[in-house]
VEXKOLLO-603557 format. One line per 5 residues: number of its first residue (from 1); their letters; for each residue x, y, z of N, C-alpha, C. Coordinates in nm, 3 decimals, decimal comma, always signed. Atoms other than C-alpha are relative to their C-alpha. Example, Ala and Ser with C-alpha at 12.3 -4.5 7.8 and 13.67 -1.06 7.14 Angstrom:
1) as) +0,089:-0,119:+0,000:+1,230:-0,450:+0,780:+0,090:+0,120:+0,000  -0,082:-0,119:-0,006:+1,367:-0,106:+0,714:-0,077:+0,109:+0,073;
end
This chain:
1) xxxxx) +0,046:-0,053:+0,126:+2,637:-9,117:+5,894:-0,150:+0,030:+0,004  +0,129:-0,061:+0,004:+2,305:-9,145:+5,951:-0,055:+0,128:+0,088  -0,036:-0,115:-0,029:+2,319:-8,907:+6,185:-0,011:+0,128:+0,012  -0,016:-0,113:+0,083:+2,409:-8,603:+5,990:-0,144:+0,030:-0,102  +0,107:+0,010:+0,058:+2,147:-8,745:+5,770:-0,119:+0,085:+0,052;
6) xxxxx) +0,144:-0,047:-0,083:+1,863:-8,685:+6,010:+0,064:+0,170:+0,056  +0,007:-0,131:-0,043:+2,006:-8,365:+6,141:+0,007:+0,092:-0,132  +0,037:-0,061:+0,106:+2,017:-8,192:+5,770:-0,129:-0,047:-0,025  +0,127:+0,021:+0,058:+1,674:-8,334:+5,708:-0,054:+0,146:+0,117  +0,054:-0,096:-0,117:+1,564:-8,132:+6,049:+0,047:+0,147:-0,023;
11) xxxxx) -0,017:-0,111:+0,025:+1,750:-7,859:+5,949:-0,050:+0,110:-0,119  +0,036:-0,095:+0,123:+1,617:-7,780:+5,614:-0,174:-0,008:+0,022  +0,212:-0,038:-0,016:+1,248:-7,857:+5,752:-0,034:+0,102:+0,059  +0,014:-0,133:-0,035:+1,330:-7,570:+5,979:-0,014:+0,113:-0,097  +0,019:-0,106:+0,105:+1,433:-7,348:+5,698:-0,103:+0,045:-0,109;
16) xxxxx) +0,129:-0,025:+0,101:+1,137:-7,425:+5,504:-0,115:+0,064:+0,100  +0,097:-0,070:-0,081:+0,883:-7,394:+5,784:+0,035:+0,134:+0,026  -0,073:-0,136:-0,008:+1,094:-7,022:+5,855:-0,053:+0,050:-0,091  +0,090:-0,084:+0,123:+0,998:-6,929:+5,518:-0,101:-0,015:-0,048  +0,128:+0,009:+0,032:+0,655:-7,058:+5,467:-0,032:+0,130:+0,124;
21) xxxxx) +0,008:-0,082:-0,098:+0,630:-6,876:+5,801:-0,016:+0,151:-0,031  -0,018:-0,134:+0,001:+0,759:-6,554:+5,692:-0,067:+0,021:-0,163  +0,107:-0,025:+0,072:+0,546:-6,540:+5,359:-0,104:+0,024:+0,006  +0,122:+0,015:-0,044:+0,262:-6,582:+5,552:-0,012:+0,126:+0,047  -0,004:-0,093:-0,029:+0,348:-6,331:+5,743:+0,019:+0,176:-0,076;
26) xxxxx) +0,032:-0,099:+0,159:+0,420:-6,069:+5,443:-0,112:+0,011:+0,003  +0,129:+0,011:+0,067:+0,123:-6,165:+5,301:-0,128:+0,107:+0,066  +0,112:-0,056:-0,082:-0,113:-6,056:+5,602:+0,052:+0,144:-0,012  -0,052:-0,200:+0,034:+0,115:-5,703:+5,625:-0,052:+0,027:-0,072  -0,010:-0,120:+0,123:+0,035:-5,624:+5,278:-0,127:-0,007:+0,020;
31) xxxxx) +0,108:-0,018:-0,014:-0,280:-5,733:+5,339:-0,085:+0,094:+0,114  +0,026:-0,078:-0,098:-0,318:-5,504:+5,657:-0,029:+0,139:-0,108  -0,029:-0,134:+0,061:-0,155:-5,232:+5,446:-0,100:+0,014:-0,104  +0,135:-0,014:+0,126:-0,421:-5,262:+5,142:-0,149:+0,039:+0,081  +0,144:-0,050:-0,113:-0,691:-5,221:+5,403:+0,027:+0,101:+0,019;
36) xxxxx) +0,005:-0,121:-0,025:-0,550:-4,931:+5,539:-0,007:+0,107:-0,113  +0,083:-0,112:+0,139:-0,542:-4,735:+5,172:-0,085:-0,041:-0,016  +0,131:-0,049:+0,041:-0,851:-4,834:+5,081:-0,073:+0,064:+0,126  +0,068:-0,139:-0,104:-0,972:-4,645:+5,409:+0,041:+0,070:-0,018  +0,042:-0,147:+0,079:-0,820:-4,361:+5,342:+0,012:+0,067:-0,140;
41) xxxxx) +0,072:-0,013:+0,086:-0,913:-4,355:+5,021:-0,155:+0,016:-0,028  +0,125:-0,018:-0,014:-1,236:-4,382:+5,111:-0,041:+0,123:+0,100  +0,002:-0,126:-0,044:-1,187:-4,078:+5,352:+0,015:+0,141:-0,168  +0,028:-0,107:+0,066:-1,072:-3,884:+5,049:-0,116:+0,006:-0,090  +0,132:+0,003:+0,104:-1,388:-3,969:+4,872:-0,094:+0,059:+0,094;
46) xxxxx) +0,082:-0,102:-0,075:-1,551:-3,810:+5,144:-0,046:+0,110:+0,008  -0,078:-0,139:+0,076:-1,387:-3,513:+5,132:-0,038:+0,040:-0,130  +0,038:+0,024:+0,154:-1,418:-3,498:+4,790:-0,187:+0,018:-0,029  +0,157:-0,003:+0,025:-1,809:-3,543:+4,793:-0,042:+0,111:+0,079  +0,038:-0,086:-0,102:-1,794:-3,310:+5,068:+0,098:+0,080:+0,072;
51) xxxxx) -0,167:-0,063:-0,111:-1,480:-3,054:+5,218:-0,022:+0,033:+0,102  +0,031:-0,069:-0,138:-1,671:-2,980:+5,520:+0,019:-0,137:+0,097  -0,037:+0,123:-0,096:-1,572:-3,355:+5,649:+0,131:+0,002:+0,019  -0,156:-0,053:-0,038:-1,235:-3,252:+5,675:+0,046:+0,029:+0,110  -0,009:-0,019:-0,125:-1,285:-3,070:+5,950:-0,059:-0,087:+0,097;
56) xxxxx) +0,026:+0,057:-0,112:-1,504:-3,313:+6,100:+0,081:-0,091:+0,076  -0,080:+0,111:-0,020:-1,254:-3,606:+6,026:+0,120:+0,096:+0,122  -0,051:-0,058:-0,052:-0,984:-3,382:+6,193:-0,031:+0,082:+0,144  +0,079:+0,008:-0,143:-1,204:-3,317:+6,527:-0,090:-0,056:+0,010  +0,058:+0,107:-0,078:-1,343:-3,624:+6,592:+0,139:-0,050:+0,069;
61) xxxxx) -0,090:+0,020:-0,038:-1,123:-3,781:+6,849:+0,057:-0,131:-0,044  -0,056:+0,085:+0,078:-1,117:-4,103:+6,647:-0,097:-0,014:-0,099  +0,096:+0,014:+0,030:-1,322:-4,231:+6,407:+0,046:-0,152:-0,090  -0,023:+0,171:+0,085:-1,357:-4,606:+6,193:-0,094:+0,056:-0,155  +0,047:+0,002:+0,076:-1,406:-4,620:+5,856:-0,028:-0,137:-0,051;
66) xxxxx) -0,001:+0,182:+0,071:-1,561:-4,937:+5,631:-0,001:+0,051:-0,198  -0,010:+0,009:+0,161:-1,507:-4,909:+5,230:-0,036:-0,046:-0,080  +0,120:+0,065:+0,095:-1,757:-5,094:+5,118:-0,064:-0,129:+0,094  +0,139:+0,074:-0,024:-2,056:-5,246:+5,264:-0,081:-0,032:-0,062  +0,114:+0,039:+0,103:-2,301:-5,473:+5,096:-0,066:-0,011:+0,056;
71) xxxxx) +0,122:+0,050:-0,101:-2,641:-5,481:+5,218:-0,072:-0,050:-0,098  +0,088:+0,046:+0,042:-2,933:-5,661:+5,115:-0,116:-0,060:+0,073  +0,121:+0,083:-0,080:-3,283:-5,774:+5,157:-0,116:-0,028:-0,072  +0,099:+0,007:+0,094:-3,575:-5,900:+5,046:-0,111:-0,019:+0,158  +0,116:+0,057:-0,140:-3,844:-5,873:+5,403:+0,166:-0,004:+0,098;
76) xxxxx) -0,125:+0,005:-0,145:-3,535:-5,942:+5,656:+0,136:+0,034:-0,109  -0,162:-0,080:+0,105:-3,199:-5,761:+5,520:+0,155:-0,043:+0,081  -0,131:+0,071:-0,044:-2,850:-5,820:+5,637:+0,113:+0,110:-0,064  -0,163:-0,032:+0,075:-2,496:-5,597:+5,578:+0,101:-0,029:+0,057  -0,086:+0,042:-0,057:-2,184:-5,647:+5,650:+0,122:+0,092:-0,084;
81) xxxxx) -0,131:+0,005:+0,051:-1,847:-5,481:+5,576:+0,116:+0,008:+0,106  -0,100:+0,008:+0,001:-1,480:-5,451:+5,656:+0,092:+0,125:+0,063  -0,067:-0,107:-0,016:-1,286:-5,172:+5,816:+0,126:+0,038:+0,088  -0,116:-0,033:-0,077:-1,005:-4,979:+6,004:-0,041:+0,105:+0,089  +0,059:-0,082:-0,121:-1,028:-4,814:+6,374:+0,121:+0,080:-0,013;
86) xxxxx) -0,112:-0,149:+0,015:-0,825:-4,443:+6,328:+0,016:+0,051:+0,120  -0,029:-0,126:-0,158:-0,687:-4,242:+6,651:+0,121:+0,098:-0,058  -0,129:-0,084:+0,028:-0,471:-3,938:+6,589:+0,002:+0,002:-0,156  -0,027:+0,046:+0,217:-0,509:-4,040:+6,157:+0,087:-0,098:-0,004  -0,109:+0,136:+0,062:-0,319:-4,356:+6,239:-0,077:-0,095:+0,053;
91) xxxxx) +0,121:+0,075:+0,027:-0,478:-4,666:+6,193:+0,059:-0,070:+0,140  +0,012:+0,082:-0,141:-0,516:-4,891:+6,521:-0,075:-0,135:+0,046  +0,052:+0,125:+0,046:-0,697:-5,202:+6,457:-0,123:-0,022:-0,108  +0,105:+0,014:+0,105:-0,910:-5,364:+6,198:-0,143:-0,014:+0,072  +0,132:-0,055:-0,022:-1,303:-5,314:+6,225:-0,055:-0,120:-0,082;
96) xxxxx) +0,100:+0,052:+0,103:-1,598:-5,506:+6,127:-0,166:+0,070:+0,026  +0,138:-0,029:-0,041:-1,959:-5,416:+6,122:-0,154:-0,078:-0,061  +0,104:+0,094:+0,090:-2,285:-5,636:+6,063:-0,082:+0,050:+0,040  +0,089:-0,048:-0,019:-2,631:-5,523:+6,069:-0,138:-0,084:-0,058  +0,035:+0,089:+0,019:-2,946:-5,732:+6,055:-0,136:+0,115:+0,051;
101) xxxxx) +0,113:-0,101:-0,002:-3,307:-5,538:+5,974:-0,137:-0,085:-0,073  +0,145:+0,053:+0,015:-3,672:-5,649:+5,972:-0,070:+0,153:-0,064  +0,133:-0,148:+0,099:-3,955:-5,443:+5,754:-0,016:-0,029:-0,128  +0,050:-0,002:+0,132:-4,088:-5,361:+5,452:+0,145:+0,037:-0,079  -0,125:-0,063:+0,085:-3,745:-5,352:+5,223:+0,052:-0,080:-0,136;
106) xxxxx) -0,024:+0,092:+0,121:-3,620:-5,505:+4,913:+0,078:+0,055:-0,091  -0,080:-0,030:+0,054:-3,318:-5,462:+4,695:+0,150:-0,058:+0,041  -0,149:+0,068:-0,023:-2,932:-5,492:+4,706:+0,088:+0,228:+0,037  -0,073:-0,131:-0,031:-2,688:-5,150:+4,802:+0,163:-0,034:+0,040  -0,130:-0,005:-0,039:-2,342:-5,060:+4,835:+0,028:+0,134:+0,039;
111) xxxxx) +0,012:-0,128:-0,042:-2,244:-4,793:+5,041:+0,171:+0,052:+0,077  -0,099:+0,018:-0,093:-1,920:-4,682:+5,250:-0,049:+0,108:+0,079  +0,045:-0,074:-0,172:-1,967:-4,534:+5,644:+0,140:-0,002:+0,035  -0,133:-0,061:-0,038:-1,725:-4,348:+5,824:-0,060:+0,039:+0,160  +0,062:-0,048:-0,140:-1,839:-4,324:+6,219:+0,060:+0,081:+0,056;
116) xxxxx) -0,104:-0,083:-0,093:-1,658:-4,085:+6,394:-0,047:+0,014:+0,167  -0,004:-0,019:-0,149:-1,625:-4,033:+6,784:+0,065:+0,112:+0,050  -0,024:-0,160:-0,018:-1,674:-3,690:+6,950:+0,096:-0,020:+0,142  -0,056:-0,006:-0,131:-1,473:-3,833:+7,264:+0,037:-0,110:+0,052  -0,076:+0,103:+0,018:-1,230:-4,064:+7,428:-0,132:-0,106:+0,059;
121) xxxxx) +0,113:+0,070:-0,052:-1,576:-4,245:+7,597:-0,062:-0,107:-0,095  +0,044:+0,084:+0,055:-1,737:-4,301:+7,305:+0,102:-0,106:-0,122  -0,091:+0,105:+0,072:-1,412:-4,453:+7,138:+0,039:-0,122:+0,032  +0,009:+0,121:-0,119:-1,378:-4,697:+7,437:-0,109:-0,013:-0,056  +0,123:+0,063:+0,037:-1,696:-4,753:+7,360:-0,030:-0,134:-0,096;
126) xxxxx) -0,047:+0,065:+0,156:-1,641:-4,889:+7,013:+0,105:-0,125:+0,008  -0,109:+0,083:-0,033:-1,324:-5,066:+7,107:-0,006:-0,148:+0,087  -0,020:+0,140:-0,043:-1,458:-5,299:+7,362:-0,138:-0,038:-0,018  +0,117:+0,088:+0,067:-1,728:-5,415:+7,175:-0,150:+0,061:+0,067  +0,096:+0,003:-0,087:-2,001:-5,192:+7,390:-0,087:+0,087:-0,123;
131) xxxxx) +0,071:-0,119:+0,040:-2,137:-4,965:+7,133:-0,086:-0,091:-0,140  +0,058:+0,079:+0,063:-2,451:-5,092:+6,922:-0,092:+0,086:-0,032  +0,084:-0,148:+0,043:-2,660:-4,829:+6,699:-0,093:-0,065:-0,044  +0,173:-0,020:+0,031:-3,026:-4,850:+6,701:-0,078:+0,061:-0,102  +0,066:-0,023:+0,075:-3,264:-4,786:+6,527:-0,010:+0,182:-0,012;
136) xxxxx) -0,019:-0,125:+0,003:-3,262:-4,436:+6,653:+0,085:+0,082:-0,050  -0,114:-0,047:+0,019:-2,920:-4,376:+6,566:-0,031:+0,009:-0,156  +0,023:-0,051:+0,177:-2,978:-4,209:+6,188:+0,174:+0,064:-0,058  -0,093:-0,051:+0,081:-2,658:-4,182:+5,917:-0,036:+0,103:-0,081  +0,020:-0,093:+0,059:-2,620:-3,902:+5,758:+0,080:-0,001:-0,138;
141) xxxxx) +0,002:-0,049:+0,136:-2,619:-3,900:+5,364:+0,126:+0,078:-0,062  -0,113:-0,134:+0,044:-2,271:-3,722:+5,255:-0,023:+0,042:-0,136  -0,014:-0,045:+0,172:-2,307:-3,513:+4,928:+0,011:+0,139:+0,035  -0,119:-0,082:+0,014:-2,171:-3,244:+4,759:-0,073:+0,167:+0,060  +0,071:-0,138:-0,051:-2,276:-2,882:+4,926:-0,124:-0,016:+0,079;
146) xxxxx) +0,106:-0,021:-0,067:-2,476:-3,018:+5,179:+0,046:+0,045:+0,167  -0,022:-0,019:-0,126:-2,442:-2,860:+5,552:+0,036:-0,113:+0,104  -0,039:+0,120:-0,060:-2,248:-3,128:+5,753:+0,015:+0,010:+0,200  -0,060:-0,021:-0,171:-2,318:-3,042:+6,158:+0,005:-0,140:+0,053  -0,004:+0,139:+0,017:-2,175:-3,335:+6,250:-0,128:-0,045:+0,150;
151) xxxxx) +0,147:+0,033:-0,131:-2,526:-3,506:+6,449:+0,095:-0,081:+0,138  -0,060:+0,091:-0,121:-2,327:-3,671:+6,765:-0,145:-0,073:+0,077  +0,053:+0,048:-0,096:-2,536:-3,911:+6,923:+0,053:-0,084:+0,076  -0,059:+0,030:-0,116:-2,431:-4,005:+7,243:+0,111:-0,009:-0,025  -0,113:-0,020:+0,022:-2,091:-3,900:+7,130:+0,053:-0,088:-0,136;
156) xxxxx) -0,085:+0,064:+0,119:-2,073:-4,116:+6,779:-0,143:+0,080:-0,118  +0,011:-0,016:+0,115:-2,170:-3,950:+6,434:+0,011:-0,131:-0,156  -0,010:+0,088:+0,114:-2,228:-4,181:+6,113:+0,010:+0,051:-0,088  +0,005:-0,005:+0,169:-2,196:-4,124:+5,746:+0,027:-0,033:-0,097  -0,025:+0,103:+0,120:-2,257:-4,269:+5,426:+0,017:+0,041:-0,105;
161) xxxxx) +0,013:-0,032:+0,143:-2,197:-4,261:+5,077:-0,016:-0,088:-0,091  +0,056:+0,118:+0,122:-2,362:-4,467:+4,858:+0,061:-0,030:-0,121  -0,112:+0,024:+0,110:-2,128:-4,654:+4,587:-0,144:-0,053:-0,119  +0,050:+0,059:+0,091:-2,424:-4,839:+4,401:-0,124:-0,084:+0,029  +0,138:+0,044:-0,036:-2,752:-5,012:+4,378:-0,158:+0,063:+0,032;
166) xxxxx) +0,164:-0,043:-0,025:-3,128:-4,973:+4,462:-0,048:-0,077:+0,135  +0,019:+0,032:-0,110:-3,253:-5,022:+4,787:-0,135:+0,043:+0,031  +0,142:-0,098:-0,027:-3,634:-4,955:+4,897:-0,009:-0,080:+0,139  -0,068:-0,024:-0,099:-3,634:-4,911:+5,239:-0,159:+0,041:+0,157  +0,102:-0,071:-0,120:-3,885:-4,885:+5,529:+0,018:-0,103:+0,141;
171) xxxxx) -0,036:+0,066:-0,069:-3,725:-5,099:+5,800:+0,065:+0,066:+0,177  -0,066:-0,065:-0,144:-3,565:-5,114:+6,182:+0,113:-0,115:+0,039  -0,102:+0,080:+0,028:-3,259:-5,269:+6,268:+0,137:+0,100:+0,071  -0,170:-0,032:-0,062:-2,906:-5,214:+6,419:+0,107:-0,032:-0,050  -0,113:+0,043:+0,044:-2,558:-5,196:+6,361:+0,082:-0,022:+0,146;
176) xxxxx) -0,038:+0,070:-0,118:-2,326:-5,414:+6,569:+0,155:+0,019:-0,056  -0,150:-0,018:+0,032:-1,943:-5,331:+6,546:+0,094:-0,094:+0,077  -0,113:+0,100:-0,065:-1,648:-5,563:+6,624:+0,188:+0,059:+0,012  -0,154:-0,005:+0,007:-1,282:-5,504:+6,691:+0,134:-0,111:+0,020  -0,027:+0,111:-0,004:-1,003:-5,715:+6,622:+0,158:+0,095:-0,049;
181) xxxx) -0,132:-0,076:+0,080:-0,627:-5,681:+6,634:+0,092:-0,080:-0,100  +0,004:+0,083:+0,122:-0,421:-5,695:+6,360:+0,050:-0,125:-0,025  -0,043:+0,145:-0,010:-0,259:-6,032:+6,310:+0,127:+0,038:-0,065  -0,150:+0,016:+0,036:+0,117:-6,039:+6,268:+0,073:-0,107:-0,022;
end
């Protein structure tokens, strides 16, 4: 008798752990999937601010978007957001990007960046963690009717669009990108 006992105890701890398991697992999907619309959502706000990124999005050979970045600083600054790495317009792992800037600066900003890559080099690039934009490396501003040649440096393009805030700005500093796959 006892027995049976212990083997229905074992059996329903399986069935529970199974379905804590597979909630968990849900959970992260939807949470994948909510990442991926708000990127391209944040592509069509691009678009939208601008129809000449259309074509860029559509010949770059990949490109990562982030959907909201907060930066801030007061003397040493700091951002950080969240994103998804695109090949072909289908998404391919999640993205992060942090950036850490000395100078004269002070305020708070919210912005979303969309990097694109003119080639499979500089997408490798990106992917295994080699690609790290300098100070030299300048984003380019998206708004509405402005001439968009997309700037490639050393095969990666940036661009932003500012969601909110005040930012005053005379600093130097890099952005450092991460890749990470997704978790199932």
């Amino acid at each position: 008798m006892n027995y049976w006992k212990f083997l229905n105890q074992r059996v329903a701890m399986l069935v529970l752990l199974s379905a804590f398991f597979s909630c968990v697992a849900f959970a992260q999907n939807n949470k994948e999937k909510d990442r991926i619309a708000r990127c391209e959502e944040t592509k069509a706000a691009f678009i939208e601010e601008n129809p000449k990124m259309k074509d860029l999005f559509s010949g770059a050979y990949g490109y990562a978007i982030f959907p909201s970045i907060g930066k801030g600083a007061i003397g040493i600054g700091g951002a950080h957001g969240d994103g998804v790495l695109f090949k072909d317009g289908s998404a391919q792992s999640r993205s992060s990007m942090t950036q850490v800037t000395v100078g004269f600066q002070w305020g708070g900003q919210a912005y979303m960046e969309a990097v694109l890559f003119e080639d499979k080099r500089a997408y490798d690039n990106f992917v295994e963690g080699k690609l790290k934009l300098s100070a030299q490396a300048s984003a380019v501003a998206v708004t509405a009717g402005a001439s968009l040649d997309a700037p490639y440096n050393d095969g990666v393009a940036i661009f932003t669009l500012v969601k909110g805030g005040l930012m005053y700005e005379a600093s130097v500093g890099g952005q450092k990108f991460d890749v990470k796959e997704w978790k199932n």
